[in-house]
Structure formats: C-alpha cells, structure tokens
C-alpha positions as semicolon CSV with decimal commas, in nm:
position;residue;x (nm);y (nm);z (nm)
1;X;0,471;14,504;0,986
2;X;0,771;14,369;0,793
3;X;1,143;14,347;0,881
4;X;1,267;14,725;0,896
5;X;1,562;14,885;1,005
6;X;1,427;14,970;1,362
7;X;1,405;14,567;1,413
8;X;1,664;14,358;1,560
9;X;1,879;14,138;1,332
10;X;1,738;13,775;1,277
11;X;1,889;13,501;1,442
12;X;2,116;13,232;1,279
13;X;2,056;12,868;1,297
14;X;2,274;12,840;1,577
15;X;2,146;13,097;1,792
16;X;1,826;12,983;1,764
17;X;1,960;12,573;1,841
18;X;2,104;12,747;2,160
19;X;1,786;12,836;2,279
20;X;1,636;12,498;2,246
21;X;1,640;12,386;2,577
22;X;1,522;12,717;2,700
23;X;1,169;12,615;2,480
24;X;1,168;12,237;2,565
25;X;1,148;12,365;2,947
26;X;0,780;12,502;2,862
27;X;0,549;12,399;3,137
28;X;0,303;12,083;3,026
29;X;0,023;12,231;3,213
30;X;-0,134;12,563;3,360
31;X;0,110;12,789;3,181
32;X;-0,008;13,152;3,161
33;X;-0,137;13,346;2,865
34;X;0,062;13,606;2,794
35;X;-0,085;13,763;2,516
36;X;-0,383;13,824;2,286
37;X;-0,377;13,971;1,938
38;X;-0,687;14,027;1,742
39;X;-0,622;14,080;1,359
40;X;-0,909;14,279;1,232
41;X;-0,796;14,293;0,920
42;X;-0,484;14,182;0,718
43;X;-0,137;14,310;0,861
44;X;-0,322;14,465;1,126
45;X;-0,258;14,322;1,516
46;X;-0,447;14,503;1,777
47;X;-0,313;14,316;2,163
48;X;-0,583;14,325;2,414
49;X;-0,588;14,269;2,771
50;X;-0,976;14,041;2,753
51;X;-1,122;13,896;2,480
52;X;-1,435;13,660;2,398
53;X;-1,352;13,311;2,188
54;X;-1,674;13,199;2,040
55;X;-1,726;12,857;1,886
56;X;-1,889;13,059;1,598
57;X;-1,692;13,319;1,537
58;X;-1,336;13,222;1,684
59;X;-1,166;13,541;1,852
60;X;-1,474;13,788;1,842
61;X;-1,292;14,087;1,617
62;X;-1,061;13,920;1,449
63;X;-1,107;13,868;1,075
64;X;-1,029;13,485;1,067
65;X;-1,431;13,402;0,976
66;X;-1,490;13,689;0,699
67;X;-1,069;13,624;0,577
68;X;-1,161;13,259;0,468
69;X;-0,918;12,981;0,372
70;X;-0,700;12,958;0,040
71;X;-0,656;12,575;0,148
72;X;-1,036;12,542;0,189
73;X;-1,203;12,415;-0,138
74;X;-1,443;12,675;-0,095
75;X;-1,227;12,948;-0,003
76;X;-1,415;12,989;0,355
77;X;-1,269;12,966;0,709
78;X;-1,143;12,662;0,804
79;X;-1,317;12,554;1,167
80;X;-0,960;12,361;1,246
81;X;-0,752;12,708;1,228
82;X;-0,988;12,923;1,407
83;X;-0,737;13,004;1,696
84;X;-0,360;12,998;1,657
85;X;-0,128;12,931;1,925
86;X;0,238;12,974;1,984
87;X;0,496;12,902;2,291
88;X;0,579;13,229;2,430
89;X;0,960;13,073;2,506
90;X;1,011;13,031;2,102
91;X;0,869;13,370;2,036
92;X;1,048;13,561;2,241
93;X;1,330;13,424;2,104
94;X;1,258;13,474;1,766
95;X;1,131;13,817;1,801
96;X;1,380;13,944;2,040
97;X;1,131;14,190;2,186
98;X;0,792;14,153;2,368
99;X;0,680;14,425;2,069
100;X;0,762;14,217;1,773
101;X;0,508;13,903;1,952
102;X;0,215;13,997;1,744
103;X;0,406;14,009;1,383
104;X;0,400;13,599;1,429
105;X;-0,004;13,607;1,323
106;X;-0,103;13,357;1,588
107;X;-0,388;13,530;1,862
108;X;-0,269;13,342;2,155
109;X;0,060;13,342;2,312
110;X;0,103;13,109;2,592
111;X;0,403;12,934;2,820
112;X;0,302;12,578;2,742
113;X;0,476;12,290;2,588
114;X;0,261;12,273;2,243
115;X;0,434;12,014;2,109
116;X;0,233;11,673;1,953
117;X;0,351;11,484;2,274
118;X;0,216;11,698;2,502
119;X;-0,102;11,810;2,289
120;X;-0,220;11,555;2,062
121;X;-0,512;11,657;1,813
122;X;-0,827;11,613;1,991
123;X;-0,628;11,743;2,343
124;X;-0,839;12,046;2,501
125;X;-0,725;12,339;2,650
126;X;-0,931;12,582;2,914
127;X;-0,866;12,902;2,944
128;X;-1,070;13,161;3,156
129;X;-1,403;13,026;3,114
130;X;-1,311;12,934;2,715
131;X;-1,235;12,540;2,624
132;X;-1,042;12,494;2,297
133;X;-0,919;12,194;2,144
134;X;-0,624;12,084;1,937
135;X;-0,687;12,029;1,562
136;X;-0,502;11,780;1,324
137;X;-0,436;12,053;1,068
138;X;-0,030;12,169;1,123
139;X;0,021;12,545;1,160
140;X;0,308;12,602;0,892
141;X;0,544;12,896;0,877
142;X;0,525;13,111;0,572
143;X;0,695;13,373;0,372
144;X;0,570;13,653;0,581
145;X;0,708;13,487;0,918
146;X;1,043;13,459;0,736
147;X;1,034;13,795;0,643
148;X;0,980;13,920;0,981
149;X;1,167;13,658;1,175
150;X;1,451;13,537;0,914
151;X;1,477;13,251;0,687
152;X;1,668;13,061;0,917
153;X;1,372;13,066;1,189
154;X;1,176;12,927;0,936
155;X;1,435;12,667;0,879
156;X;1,424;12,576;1,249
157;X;1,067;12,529;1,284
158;X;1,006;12,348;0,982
159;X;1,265;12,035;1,023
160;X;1,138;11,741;1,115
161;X;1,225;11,830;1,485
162;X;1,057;12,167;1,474
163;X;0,739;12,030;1,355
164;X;0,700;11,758;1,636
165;X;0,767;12,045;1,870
166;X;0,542;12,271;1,695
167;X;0,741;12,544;1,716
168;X;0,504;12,733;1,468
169;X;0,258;12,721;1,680
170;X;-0,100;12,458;1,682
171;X;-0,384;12,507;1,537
172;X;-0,688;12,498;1,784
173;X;-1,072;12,539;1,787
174;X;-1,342;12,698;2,008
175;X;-1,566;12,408;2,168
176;X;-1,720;12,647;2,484
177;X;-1,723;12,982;2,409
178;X;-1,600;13,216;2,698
179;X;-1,418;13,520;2,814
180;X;-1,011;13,495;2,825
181;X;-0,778;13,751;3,012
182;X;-0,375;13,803;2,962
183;X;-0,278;13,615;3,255
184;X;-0,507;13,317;3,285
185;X;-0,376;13,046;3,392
186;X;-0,440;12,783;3,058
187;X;-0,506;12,424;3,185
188;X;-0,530;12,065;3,026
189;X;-0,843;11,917;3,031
C-alpha cells in the first residue's frame, strides 16, 4: 500500500500549485461519484461498484465502527468521521493514476467542490437514496498520505489555503441510510 518503485514519482509543490485551478473548477452541485472504497480492515481497500451507508454502521463493510478513534476519549468511532470524502480533481492529481485513488483512505470519491464555502458543517449531501451531512471535525492528512502521495502534497493541503479548500477531503455522517452506486449523481440538499 505504500510508495514502491512501481508508483509514479510524487509531485513537487509546484506541480501540484499548477493544478490548482484544475481543482477550484469542481462542480458546486450534482457532481458524480466516482468511486467507493470499503476498508475492511487496516491497509486493506476493496472498490466496489454499490454499497449501503447506514446511519449505524457508516459504509456497511468497512471497519470504521469496530477500528474506533485514537482522538475519541474512549477510543470508539467517532459519529463525525464515519464517511470520508475527497475531490476526485485533487486526487487524481496527487495519485497520478485512477489505481493509486484508494491509497488516500477516504470511501468516497466525488467531483464536487468540498471546500468550507461550498459545504459548511451542517451542509447535506444525497447520494442514491443515502443523505449525509458535513461534520465540523477537519479531515487532516497524515504520515501515511505523505508516504504514499509525498511530503510536499501534504504540504499543499495543509496551508492555510488547502484547509479552506479541504483538499484532504471532509468529514461527513450518515443521516438516511441508503444504497449508493459509482456514478450517482451527488446533490446538495
């Protein structure tokens, strides 16, 4: 799952300010998800074409519920981080290749504008017949996405800029459970 020799080299700082505008052209509204990644355990990613999002158990088969929360006082699964999402735009051009989308750890990838502007906390989302909404807590990068995506895309996303953006991604949680596809159209309620 880590950075090998097979992967492409990580961007520089520059590269990835060149591709800026490419990001900030995200649509605001019914942008399409493009992928779904279940992580049944950790460093696993299995993508899948349909999934269900319960407001119980987040992304049924993914380990977010029985993986719990380091941040959480008592170590269980934090309700605000149940479903991770990332621009597509800013993860394409981070991982260079539509393979290397599921090493970011976020289960949805979507073509939407994610930033704070667009999505305050408390904003909800529909997709398929699924409604999630926007949480206060920030999605942060991490040693692991460095690792896999270089330390200066973890520069990028974590300046002052980058965070407004939420180029990391949002957290979100699961307030109508319902079945989501690859391809649904994901709408602003």
């Amino acid at each position: 799952m880590e950075h090998s020799p097979d992967a492409p080299a990580h961007l520089t700082t520059e590269q990835l300010e060149t591709g800026l505008g490419h990001i900030l052209r995200s649509p605001a509204n019914n942008g399409p998800l493009l992928m779904i990644v279940r992580r049944p355990e950790v460093d696993r990613r299995e993508v899948v074409t349909e999934a269900e999002l319960d407001v119980a158990e987040g992304l049924v088969g993914d380990n977010w519920k029985s993986r719990g929360s380091a941040s959480a006082p008592d170590g269980r699964a934090n309700p605000d981080a149940q479903i991770t999402i990332i621009n597509a735009r800013l993860l394409a051009l981070l991982a260079r290749s539509e393979e290397r989308w599921q090493l970011s750890g976020d289960q949805l990838v979507i073509d939407l504008d994610v930033s704070v502007d667009s999505l305050p906390p408390g904003a909800r989302l529909s997709i398929g017949s699924a409604v999630i909404e926007v949480s206060e807590k920030e999605h942060t990068g991490c040693a692991k996405f460095a690792a896999r995506y270089g330390r200066d895309a973890l520069r990028f996303i974590s300046t002052p800029e980058g965070r407004d953006l939420r180029l990391r991604g949002v957290n979100t949680k699961v307030v109508r459970s319902g079945k989501i596809r690859a391809g649904d159209l994901v709408s602003r309620l």
